[in-house]
N, CA, C and O atoms as a GROMACS GRO file, in nm:
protein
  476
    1UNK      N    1   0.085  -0.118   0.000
    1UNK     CA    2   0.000   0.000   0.000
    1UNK      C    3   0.089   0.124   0.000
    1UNK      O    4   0.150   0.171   0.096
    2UNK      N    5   0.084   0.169  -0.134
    2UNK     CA    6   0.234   0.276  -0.103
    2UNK      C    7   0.098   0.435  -0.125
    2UNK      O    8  -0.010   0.439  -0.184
    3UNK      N    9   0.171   0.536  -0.049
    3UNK     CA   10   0.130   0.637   0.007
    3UNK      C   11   0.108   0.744  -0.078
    3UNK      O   12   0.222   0.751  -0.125
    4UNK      N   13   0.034   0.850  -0.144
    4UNK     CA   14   0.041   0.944  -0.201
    4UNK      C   15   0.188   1.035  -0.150
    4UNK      O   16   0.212   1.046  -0.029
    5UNK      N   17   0.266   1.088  -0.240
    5UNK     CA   18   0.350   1.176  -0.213
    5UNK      C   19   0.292   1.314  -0.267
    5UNK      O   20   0.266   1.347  -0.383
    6UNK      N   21   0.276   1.397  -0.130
    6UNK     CA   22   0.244   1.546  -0.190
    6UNK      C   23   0.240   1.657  -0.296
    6UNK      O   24   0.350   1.711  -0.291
    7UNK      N   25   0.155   1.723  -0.403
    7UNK     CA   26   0.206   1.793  -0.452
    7UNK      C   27   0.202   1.928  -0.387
    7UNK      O   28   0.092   1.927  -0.331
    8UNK      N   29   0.240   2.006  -0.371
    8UNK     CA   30   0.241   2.145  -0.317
    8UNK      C   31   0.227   2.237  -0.416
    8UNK      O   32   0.240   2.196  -0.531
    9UNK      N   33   0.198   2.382  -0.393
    9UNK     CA   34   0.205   2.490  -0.456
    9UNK      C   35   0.406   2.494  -0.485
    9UNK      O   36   0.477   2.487  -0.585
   10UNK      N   37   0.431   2.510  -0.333
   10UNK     CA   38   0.583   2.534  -0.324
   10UNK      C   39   0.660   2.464  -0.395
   10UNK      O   40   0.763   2.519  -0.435
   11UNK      N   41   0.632   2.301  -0.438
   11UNK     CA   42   0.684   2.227  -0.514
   11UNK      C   43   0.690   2.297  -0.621
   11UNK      O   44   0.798   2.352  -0.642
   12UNK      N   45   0.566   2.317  -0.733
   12UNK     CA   46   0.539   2.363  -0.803
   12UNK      C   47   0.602   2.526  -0.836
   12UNK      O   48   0.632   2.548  -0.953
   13UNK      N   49   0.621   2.628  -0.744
   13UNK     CA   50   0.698   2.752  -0.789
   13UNK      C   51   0.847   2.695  -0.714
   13UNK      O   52   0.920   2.793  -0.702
   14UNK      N   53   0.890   2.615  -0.679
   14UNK     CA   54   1.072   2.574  -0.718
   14UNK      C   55   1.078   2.524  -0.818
   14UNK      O   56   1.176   2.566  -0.880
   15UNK      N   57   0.999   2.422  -0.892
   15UNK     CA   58   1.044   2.398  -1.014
   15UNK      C   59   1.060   2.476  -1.107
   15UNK      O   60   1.148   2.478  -1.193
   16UNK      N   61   0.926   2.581  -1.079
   16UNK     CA   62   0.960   2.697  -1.218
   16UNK      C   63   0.990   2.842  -1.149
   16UNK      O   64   0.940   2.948  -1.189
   17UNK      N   65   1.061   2.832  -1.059
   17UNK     CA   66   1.147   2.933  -1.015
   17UNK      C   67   1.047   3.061  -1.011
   17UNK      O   68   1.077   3.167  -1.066
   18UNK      N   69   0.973   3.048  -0.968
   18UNK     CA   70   0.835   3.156  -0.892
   18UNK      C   71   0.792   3.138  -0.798
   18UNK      O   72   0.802   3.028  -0.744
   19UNK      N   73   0.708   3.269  -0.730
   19UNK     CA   74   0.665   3.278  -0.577
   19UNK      C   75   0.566   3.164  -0.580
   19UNK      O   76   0.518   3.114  -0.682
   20UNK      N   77   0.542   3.130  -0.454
   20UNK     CA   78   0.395   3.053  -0.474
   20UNK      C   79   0.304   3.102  -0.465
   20UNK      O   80   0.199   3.044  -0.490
   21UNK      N   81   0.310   3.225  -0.428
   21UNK     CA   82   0.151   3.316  -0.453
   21UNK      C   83   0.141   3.338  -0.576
   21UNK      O   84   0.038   3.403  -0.596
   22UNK      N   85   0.204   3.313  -0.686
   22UNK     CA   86   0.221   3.352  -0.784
   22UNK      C   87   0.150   3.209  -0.900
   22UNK      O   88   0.107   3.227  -1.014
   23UNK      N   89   0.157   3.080  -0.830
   23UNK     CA   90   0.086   2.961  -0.837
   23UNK      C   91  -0.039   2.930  -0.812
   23UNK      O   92  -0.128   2.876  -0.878
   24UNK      N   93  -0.027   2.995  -0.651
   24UNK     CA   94  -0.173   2.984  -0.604
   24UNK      C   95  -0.275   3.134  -0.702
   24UNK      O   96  -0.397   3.145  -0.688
   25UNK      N   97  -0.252   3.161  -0.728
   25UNK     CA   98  -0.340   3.272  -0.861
   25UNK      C   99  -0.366   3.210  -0.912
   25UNK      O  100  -0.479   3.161  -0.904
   26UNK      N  101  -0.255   3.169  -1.014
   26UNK     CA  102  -0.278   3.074  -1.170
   26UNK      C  103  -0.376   2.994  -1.101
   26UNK      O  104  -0.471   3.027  -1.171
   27UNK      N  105  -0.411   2.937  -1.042
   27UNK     CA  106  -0.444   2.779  -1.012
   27UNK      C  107  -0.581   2.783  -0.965
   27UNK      O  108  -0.664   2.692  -0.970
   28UNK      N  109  -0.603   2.974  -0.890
   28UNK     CA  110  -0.720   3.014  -0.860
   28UNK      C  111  -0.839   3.019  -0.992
   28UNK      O  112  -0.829   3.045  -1.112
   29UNK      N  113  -0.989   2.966  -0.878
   29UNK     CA  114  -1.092   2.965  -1.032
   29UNK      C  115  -1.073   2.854  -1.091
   29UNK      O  116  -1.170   2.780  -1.105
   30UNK      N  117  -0.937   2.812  -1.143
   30UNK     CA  118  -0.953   2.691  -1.253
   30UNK      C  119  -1.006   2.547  -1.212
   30UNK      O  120  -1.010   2.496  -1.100
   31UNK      N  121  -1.043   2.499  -1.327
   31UNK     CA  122  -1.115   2.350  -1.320
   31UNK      C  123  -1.041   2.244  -1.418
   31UNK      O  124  -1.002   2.270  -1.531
   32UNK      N  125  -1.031   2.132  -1.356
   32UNK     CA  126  -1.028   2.031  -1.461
   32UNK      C  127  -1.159   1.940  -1.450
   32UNK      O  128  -1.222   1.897  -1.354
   33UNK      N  129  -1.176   1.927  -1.612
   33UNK     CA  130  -1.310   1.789  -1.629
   33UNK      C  131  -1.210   1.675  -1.640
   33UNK      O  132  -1.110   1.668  -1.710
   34UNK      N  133  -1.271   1.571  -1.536
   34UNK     CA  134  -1.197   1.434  -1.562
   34UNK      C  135  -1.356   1.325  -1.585
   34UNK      O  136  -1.478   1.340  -1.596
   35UNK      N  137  -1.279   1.242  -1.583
   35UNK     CA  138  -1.391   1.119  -1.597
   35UNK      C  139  -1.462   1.087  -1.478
   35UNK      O  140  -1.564   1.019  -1.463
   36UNK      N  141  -1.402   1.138  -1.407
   36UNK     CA  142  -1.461   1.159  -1.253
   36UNK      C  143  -1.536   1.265  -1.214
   36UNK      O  144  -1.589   1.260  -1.103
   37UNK      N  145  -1.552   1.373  -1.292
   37UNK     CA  146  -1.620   1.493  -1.256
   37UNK      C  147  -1.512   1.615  -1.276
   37UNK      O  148  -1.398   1.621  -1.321
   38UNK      N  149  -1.604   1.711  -1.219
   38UNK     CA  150  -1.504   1.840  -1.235
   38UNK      C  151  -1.459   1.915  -1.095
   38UNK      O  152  -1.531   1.954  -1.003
   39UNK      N  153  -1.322   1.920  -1.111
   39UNK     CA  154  -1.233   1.949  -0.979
   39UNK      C  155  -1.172   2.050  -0.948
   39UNK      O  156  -1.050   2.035  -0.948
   40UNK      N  157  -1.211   2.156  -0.921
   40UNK     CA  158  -1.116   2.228  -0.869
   40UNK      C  159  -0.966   2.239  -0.885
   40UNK      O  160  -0.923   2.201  -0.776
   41UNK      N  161  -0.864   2.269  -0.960
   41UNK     CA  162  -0.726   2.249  -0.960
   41UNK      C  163  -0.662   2.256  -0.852
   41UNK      O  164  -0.543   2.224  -0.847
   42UNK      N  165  -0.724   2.297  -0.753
   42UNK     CA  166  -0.627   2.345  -0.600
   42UNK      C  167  -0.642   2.156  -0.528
   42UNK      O  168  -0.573   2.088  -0.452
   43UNK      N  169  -0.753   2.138  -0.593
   43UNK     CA  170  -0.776   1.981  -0.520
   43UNK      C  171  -0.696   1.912  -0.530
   43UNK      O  172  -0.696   1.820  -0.449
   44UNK      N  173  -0.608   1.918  -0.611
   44UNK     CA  174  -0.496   1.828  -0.661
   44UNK      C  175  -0.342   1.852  -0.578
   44UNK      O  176  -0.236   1.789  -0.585
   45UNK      N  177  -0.375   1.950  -0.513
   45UNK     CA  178  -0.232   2.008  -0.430
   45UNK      C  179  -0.292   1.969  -0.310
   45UNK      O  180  -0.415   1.975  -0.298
   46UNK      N  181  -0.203   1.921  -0.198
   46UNK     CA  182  -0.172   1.832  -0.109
   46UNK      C  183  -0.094   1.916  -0.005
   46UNK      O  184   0.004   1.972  -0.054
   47UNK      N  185  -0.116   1.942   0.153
   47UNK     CA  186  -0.015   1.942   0.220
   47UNK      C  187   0.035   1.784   0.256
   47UNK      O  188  -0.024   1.679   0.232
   48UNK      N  189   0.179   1.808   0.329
   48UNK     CA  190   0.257   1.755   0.336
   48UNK      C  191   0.276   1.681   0.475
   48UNK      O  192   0.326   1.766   0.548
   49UNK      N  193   0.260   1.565   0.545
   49UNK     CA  194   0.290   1.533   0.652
   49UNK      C  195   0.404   1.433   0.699
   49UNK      O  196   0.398   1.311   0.682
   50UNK      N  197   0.508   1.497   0.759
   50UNK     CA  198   0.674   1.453   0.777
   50UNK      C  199   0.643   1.308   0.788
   50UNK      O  200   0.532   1.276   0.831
   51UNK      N  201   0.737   1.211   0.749
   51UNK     CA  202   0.703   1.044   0.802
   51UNK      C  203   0.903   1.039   0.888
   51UNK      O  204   1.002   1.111   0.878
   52UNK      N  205   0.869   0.918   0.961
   52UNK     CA  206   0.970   0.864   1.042
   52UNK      C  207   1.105   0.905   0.944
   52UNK      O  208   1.207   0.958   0.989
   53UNK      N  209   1.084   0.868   0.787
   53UNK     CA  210   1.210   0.831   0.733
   53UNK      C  211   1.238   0.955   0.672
   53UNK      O  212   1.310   0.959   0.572
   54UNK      N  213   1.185   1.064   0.724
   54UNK     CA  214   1.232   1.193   0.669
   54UNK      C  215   1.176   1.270   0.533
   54UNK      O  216   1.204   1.383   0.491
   55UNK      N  217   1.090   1.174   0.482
   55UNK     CA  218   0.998   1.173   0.329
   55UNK      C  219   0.900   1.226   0.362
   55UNK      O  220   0.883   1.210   0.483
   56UNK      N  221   0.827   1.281   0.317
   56UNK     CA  222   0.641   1.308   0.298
   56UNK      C  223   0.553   1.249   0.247
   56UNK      O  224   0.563   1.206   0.132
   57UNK      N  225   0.432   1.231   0.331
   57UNK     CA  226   0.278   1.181   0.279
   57UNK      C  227   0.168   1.311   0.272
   57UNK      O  228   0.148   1.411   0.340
   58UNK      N  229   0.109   1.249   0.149
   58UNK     CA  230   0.013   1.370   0.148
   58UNK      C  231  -0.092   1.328   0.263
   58UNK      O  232  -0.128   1.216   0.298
   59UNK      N  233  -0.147   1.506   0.330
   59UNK     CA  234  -0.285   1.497   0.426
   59UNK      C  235  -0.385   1.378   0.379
   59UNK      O  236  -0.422   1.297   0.465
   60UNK      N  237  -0.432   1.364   0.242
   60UNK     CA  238  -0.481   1.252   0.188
   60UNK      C  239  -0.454   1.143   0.232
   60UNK      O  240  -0.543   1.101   0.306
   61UNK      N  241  -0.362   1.071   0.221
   61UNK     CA  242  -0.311   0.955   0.268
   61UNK      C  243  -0.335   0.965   0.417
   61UNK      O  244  -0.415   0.876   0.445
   62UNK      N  245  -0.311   1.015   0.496
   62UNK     CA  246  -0.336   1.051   0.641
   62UNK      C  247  -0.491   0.977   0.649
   62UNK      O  248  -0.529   0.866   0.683
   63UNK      N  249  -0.527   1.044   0.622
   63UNK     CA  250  -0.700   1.087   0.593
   63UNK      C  251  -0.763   0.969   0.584
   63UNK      O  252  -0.859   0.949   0.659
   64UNK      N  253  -0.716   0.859   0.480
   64UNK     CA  254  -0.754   0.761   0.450
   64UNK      C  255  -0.704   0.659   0.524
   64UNK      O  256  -0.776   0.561   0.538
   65UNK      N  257  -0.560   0.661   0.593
   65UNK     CA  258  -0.538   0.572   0.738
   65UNK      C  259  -0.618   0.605   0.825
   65UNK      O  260  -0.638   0.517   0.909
   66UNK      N  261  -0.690   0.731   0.843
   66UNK     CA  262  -0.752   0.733   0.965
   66UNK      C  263  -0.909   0.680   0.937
   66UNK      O  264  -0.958   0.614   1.028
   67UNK      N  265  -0.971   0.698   0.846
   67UNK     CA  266  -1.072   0.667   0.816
   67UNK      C  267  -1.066   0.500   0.835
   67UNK      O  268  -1.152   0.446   0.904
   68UNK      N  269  -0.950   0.414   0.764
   68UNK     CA  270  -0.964   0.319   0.788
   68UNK      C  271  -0.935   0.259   0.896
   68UNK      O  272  -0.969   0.141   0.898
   69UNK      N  273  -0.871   0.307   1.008
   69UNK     CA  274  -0.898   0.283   1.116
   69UNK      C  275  -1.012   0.262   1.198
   69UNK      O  276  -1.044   0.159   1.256
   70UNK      N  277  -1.070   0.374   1.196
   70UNK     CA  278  -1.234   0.412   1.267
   70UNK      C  279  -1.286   0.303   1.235
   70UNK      O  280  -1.340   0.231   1.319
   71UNK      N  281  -1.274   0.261   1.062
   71UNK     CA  282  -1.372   0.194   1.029
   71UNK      C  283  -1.367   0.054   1.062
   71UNK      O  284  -1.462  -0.024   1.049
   72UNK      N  285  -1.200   0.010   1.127
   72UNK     CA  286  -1.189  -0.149   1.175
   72UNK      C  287  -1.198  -0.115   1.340
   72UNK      O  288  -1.202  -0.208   1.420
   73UNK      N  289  -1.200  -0.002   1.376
   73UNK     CA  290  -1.279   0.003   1.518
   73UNK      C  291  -1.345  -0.150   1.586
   73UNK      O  292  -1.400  -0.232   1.512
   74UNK      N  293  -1.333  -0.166   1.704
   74UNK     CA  294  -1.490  -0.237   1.782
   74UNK      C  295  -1.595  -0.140   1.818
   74UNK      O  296  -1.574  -0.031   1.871
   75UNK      N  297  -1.689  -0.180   1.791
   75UNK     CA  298  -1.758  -0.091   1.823
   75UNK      C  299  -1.815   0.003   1.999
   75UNK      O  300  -1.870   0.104   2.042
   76UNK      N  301  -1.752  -0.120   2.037
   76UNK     CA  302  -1.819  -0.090   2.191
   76UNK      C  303  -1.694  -0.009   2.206
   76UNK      O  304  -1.710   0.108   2.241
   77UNK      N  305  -1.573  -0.053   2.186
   77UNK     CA  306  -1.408   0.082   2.209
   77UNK      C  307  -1.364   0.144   2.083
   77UNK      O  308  -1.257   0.112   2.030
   78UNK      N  309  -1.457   0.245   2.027
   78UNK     CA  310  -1.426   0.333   1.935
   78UNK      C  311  -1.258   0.382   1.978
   78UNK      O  312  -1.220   0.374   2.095
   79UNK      N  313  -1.180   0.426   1.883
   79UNK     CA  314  -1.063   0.491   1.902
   79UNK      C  315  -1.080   0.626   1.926
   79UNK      O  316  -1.161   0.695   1.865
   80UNK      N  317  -0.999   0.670   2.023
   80UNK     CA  318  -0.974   0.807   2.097
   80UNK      C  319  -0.881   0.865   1.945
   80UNK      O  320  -0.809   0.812   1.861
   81UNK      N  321  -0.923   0.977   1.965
   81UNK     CA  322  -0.768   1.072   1.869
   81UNK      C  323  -0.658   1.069   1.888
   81UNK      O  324  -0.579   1.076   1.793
   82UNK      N  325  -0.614   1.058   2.021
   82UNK     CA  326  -0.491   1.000   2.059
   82UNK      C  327  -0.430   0.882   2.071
   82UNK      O  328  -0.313   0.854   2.096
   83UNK      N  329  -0.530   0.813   2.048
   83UNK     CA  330  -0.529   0.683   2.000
   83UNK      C  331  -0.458   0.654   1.842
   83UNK      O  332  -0.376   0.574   1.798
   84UNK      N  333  -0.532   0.757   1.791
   84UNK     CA  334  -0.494   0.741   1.623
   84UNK      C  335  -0.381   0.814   1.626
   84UNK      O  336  -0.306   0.752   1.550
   85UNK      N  337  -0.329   0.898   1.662
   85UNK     CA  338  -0.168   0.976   1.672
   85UNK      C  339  -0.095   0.882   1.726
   85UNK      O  340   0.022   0.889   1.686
   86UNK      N  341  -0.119   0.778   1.816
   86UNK     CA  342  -0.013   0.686   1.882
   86UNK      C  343   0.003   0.576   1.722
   86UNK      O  344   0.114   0.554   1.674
   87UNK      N  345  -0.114   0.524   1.666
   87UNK     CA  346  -0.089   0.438   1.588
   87UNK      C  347  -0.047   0.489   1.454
   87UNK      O  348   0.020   0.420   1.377
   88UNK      N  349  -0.086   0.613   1.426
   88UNK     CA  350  -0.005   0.722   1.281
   88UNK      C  351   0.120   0.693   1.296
   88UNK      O  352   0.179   0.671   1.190
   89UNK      N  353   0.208   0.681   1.430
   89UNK     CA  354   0.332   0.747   1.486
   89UNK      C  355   0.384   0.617   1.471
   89UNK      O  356   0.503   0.615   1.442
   90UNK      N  357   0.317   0.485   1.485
   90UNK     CA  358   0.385   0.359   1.460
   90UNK      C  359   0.453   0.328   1.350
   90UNK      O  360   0.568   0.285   1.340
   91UNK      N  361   0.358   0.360   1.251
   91UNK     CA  362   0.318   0.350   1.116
   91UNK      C  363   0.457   0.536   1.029
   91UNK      O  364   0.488   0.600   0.929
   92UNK      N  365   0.472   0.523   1.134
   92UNK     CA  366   0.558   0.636   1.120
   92UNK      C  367   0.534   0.770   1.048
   92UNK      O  368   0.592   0.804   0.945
   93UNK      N  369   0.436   0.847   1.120
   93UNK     CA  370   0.355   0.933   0.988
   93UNK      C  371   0.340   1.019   1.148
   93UNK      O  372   0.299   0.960   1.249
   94UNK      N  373   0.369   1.122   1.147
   94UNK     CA  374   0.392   1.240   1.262
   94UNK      C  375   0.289   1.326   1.258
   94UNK      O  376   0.275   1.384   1.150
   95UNK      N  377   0.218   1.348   1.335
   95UNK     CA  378   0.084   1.423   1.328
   95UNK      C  379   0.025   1.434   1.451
   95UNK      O  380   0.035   1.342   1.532
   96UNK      N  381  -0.029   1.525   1.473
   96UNK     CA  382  -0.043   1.636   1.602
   96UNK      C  383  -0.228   1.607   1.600
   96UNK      O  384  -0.310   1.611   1.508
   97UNK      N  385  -0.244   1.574   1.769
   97UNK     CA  386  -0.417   1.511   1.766
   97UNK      C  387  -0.492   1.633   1.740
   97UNK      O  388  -0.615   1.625   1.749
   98UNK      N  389  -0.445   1.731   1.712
   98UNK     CA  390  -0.557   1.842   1.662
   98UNK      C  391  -0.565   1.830   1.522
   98UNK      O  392  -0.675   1.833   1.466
   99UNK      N  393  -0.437   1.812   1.449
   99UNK     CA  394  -0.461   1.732   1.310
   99UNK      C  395  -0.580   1.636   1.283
   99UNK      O  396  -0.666   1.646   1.195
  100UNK      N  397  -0.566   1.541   1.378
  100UNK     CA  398  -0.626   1.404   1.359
  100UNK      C  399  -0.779   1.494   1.357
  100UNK      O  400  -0.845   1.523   1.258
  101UNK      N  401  -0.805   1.524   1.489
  101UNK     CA  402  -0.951   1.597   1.491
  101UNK      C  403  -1.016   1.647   1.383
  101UNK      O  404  -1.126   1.620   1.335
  102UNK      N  405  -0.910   1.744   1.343
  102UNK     CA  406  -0.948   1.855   1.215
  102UNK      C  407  -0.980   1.702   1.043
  102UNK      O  408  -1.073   1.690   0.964
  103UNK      N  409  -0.892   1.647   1.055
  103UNK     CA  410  -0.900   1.531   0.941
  103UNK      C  411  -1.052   1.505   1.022
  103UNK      O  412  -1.135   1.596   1.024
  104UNK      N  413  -1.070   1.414   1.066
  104UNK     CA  414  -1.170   1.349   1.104
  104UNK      C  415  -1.320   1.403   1.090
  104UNK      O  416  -1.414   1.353   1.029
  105UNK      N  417  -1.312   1.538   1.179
  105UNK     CA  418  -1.459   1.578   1.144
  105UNK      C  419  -1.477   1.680   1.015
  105UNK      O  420  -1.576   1.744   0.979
  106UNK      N  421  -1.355   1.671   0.964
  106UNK     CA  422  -1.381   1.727   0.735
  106UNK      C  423  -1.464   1.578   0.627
  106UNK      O  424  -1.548   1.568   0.538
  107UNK      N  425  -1.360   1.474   0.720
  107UNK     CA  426  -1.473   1.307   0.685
  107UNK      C  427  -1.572   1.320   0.776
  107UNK      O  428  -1.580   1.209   0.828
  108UNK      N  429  -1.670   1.406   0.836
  108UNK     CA  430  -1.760   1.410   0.909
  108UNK      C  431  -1.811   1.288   0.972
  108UNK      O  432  -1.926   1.245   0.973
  109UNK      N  433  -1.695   1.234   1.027
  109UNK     CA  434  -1.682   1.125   1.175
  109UNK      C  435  -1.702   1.156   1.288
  109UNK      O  436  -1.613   1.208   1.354
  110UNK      N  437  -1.798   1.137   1.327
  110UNK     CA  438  -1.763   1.220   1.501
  110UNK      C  439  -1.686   1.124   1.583
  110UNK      O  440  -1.654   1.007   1.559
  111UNK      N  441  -1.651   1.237   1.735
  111UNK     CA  442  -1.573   1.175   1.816
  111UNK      C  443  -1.585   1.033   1.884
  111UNK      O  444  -1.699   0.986   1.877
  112UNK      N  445  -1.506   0.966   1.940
  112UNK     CA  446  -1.489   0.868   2.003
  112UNK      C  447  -1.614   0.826   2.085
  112UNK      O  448  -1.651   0.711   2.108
  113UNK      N  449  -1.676   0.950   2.126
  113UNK     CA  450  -1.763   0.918   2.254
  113UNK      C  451  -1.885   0.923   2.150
  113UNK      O  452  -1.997   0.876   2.172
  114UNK      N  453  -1.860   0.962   2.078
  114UNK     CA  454  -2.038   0.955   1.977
  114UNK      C  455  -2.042   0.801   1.875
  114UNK      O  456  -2.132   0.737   1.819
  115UNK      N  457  -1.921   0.790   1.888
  115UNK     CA  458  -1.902   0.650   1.818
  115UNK      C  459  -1.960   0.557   1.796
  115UNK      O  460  -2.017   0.505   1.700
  116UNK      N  461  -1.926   0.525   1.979
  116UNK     CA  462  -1.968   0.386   2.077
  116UNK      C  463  -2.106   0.357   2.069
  116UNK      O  464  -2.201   0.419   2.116
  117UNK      N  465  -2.102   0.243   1.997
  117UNK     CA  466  -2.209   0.155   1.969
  117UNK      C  467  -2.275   0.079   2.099
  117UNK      O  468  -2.190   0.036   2.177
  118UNK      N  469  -2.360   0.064   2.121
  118UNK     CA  470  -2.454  -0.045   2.241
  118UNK      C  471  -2.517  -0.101   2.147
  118UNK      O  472  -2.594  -0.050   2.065
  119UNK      N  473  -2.475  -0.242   2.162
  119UNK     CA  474  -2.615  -0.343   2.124
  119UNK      C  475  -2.680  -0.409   2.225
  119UNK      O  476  -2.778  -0.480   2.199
   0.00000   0.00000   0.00000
């Protein structure tokens, strides 16, 4: 399962030797039509989250470990947020539980305590 690697604005004005406000303009407004629908061009730029080995994963990739976490949850012990920063951090992917939060309720997951299932 290999990881999205980030694109950035900043990536993007070092290669062509411009500001990145100067990227984030161009890039403002525009659309691409794919076969998937129509996207926003900014959608396609990625922040960046440090891993153990010194490389970057895009927020995306994050996003989608955490989601799939929740989703192999038990239900009666939903995972805490700090829960998911201890196991990001295994997995070697560095991220701060206000991160996790902010990811989590943009996938409009609620918290741990709204989780927990009773049958």
């Amino acid at each position: 399962d290999k990881a999205l690697v980030p694109l950035t604005l900043k990536d993007i004005a070092q290669a062509l030797d411009i500001h990145e406000s100067t990227v984030s303009r161009a890039v403002d407004q525009k659309y691409l039509l794919t076969p998937h629908g129509l996207f926003p061009l900014k959608h396609f730029f990625s922040t960046g989250l440090a891993t153990a080995s010194g490389s970057q994963t895009s927020s995306r990739a994050a996003q989608a470990k955490i989601r799939k976490m929740i989703e192999s949850e038990p239900p009666l012990k939903p995972i805490s947020d700090s829960r998911l920063v201890a196991q990001l951090e295994k997995e070697g992917i560095s991220i701060a539980r206000r991160t996790v939060a902010k990811y989590r309720e943009q996938m409009n997951i609620p918290p741990a305590s709204q989780r927990k299932s009773v049958i």
